[in-house]
C-alpha positions, 0 to 999 in steps of 0.5 A: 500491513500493521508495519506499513500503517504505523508508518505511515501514521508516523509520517503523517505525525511528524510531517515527513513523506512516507517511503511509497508514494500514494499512487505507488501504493495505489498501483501496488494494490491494483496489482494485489487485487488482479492477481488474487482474482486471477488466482481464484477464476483459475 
């Protein structure tokens, strides 16, 4: 996570598009959050 942070702020710096797009990101962790609930109802 660390690693993806100091990317992305290195991006924001220098003016360059990160590698994942916001809304991948978003989906990314859409799909992180239901699958440590259905791990833990389960």
């Amino acid at each position: 996570l660390l690693e993806e942070i100091g990317h992305f702020i290195s991006c924001i710096r220098e003016g360059r598009e990160p590698l994942v797009s916001g809304v991948a990101g978003r989906r990314a962790l859409a799909t992180a959050i239901e699958i440590t609930r259905l791990l833990t109802t389960h």
